[in-house]
N, C-alpha and C positions, 0 to 999 in steps of 0.2 A: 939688197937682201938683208945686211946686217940692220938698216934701219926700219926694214919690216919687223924683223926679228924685236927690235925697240920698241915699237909702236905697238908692236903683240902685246909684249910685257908688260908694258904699262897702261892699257885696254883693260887686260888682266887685273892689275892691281886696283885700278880705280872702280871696277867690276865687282870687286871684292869689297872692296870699302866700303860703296853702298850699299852691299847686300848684309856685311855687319851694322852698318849704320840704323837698317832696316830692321832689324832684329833688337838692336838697341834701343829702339823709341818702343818696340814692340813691350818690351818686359819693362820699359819705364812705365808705357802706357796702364799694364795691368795693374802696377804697383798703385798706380795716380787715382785710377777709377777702384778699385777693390777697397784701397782705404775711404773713400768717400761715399759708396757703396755700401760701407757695414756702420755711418753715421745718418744714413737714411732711413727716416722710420718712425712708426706713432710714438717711440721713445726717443726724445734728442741725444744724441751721444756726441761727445768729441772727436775727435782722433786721439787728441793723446790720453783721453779715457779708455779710447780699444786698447791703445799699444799698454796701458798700463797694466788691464786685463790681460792682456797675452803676455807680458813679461811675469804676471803674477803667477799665471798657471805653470812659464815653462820655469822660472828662476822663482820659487815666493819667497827664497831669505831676501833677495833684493827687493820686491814688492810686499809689506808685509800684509795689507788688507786693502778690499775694494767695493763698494754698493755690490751687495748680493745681488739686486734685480740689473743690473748693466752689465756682471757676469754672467748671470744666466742669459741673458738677449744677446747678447757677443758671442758668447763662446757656445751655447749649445744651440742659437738659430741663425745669425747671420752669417759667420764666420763658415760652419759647415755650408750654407745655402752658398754662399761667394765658392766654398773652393769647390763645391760638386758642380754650378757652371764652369768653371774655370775649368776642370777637369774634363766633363761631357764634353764642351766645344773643344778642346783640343781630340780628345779621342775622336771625335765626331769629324772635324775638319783634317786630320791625319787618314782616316781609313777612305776618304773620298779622294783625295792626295796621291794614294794607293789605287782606287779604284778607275779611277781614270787613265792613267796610263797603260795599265796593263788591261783595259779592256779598249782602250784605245779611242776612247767616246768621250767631248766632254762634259757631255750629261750625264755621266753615272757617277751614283754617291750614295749613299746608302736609303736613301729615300726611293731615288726614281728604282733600283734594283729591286723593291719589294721587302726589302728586310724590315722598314717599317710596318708596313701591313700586314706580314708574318705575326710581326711579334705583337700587333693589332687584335690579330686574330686569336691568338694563343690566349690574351690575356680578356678578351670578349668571353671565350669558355668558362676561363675562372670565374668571372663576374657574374654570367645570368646561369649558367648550369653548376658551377659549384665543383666541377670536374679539374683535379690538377695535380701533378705528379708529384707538387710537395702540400704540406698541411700547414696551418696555423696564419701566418700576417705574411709570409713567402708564395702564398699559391697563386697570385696573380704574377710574380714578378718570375717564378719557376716556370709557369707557360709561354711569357713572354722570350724566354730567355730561348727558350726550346723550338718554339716557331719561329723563331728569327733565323737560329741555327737551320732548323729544317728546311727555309725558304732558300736560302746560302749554297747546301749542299744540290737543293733541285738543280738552281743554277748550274754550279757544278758539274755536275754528274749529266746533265742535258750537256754540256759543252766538251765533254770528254767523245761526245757523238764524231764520226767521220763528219769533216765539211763542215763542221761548226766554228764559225770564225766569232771575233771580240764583238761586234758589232751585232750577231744573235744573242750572243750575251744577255745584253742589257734587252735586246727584246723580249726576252724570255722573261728579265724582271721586271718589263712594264706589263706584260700578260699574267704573271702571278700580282700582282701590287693588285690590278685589276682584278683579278679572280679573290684574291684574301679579302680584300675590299668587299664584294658583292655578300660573300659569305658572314662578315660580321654586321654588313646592314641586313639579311635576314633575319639572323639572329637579333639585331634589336626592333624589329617589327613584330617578332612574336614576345617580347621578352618584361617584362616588369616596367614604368615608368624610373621607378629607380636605380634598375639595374643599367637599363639604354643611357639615365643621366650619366653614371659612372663611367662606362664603357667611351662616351664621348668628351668624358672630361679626360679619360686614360690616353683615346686620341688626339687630343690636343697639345698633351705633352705638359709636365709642370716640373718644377724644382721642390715643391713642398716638400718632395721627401728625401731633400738635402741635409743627411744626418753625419755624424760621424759614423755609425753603424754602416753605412749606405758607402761611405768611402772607401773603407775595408773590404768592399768587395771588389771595387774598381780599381782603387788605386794598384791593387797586386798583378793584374793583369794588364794594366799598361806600362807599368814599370817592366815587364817582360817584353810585351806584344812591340812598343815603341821602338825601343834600342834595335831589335831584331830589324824593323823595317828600315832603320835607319843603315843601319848596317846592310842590309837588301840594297839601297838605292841605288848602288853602282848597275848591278844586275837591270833594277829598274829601269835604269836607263839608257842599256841596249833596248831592252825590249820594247820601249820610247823610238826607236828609232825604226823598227820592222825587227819582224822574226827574223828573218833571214841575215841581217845584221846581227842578233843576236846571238846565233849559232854559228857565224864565223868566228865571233868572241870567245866562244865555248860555253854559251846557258845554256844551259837546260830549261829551251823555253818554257814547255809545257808544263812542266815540275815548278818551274818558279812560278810561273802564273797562278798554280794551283795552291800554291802553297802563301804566297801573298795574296789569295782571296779569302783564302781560310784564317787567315791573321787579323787580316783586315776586318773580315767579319765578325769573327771572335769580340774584336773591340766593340764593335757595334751592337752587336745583342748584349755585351754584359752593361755597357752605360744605356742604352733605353728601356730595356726590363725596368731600370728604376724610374725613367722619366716621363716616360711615353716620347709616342711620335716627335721626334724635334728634325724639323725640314731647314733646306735651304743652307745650313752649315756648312757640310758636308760639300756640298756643288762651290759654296761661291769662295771660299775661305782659299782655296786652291788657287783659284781664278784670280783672285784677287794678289796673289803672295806672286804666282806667273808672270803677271801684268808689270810686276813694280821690278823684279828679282831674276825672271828669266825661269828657263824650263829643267836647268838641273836638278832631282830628285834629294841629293844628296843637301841643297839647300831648300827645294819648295817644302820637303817632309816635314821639320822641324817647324820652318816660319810659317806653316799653312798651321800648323797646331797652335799657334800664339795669334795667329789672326784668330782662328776659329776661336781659343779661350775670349779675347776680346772681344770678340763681336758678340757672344751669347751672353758674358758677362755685363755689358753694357744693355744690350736685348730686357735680359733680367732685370735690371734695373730701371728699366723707361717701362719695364709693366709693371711692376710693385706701386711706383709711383705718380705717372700720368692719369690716373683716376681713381684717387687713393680716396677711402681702402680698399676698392676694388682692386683685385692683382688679376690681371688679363694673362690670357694662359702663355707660357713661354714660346708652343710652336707656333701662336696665331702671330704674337709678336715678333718672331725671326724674317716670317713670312713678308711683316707688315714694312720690315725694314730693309729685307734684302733684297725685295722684287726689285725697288726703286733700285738700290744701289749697283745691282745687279745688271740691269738694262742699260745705265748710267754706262758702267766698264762696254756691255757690249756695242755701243753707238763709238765711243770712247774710240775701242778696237778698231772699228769698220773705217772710220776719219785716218786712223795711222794707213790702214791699207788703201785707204785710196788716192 
């Protein structure tokens, strides 16, 4: 007995080790590719050209001048461009992180649930009708924001129905993704050549309007939304384990269900308003943190947000520059990288089980 009890403990510990070990290459990783990332570009820059730049801004008695044109390229387009994927992919790979568990599916993510196509649809209005509940350079990104919400809440409130289990759920978001879907390809059948181009460049998803302005609205609501789910995951994961399990624990499963779709959503309408459609995040970042880490909440939450910053940030980077200057839109490139890698883990999967 006492040497099971051994043998636990140190299961345990080496359990642990890898999963910080895991996490350790993770934010190495970002650090490696993000610096080499904002040297990429029709302007050659150093690295310790950026860091001089960035030491100039935040200290300038220690730096006292810099080429004006390699500050303005660093600091007001790559540096925002780098931290709004960094940011997007972890929000994006966190709220699917979330998604999954508690709908119990593990194809939900905020793609296949419709929140994309929501917030597809919302910002197709702005574009060819002009219709939008704010004014000025925001009216696309305010529609988007609001249909993604609204797409969120149907879920919802369909599943608050008697006899609604997690598994309607997500049918319910692949029957709205499909119905938002049908309704913004009408709309661009009747609609302008240039307005259909915009709408399908809006679906595709881009970083261009990785600004520091663009931060400020994201960065305030994951620095809330985050910690809270983080702080949830215990909860999470009963609810991981069956309801019924969970309410022996004492969750309030229904309430925390609801209340971790609404968080989770929240992150996700406020980081696509600004990007458009970004797929495939969201699903595999999760998948991928499970595979190597295991299924506890309280560690895949965090490390699924450092895969997901990594993989988009990377993503980003092989479309800027694989057919330069053409920049290949961000969701077609998530897509183009994740299927493979994706299918890779599920064969992967299938060999361990058999």
């Amino acid at each position: 007995m006492e040497i099971d009890i051994q043998n636990g403990i140190k299961d345990y510990k080496m359990e642990k080790r890898k999963k910080t070990f895991f996490i350790i290459i993770l934010i190495i990783g970002i650090i490696v590719f993000g610096s080499i990332a904002i040297t990429i570009g029709p302007l050659n820059i150093t690295v310790i050209e950026v860091y001089r730049v960035i030491l100039h801004k935040i200290l300038p008695s220690f730096i006292n001048s810099v080429d004006s044109n390699i500050e303005n390229v660093v600091w007001l387009v790559r540096i925002p461009r780098i931290l709004t994927s960094l940011l997007v992919g972890f929000c994006l790979a966190i709220a699917g992180a979330v998604m999954q568990p508690v709908l119990r599916n593990p194809m939900a993510s905020p793609f296949t649930l419709g929140i994309s196509s929501g917030a597809g649809f919302g910002a197709a209005i702005a574009i060819i009708f002009g219709k939008s509940i704010a004014k000025g350079s925001f009216h696309v990104i305010a529609n988007a924001f609001v249909f993604s919400l609204i797409t969120s809440f149907i879920i919802l409130i369909l599943s608050r129905k008697k006899g609604t289990t997690p598994e309607s759920m997500i049918l319910i978001g692949i029957a709205l993704s499909h119905l938002f879907t049908a309704g913004t390809t009408v709309m661009q059948y009747f609609a302008d050549s240039w307005a259909t181009a915009e709408v399908v460049f809006w679906m595709v998803g881009s970083l261009s309007k990785g600004t520091w302005e663009t931060l400020k609205y994201i960065f305030p609501v994951a620095i809330i939304c985050i910690p809270f789910l983080i702080i949830k995951s215990w909860e999470l994961n009963s609810i991981s384990a069956g309801d019924d399990a969970a309410k022996s624990l004492g969750v309030n499963v229904d309430k925390t269900r609801i209340i971790l779709m609404i968080v989770a959503s929240l992150i996700t309408a406020t980081t696509i308003c600004f990007t458009g459609a970004i797929g495939f995040i969201g699903l595999i970042a999760p998948h991928i943190t499970r595979m190597i880490g295991g299924g506890d909440n309280r560690f895949v939450i965090p490390a699924a947000g450092l895969v997901g910053a990594l993989l988009l940030s990377l993503s980003d980077m092989i479309a800027m520059n694989i057919l330069e200057p053409i920049i290949i839109p961000i969701g077609v490139m998530t897509s183009f990288t994740g299927v493979p890698l994706f299918i890779f883990l599920i064969m992967k999967s299938r060999r361990r089980c058999l």
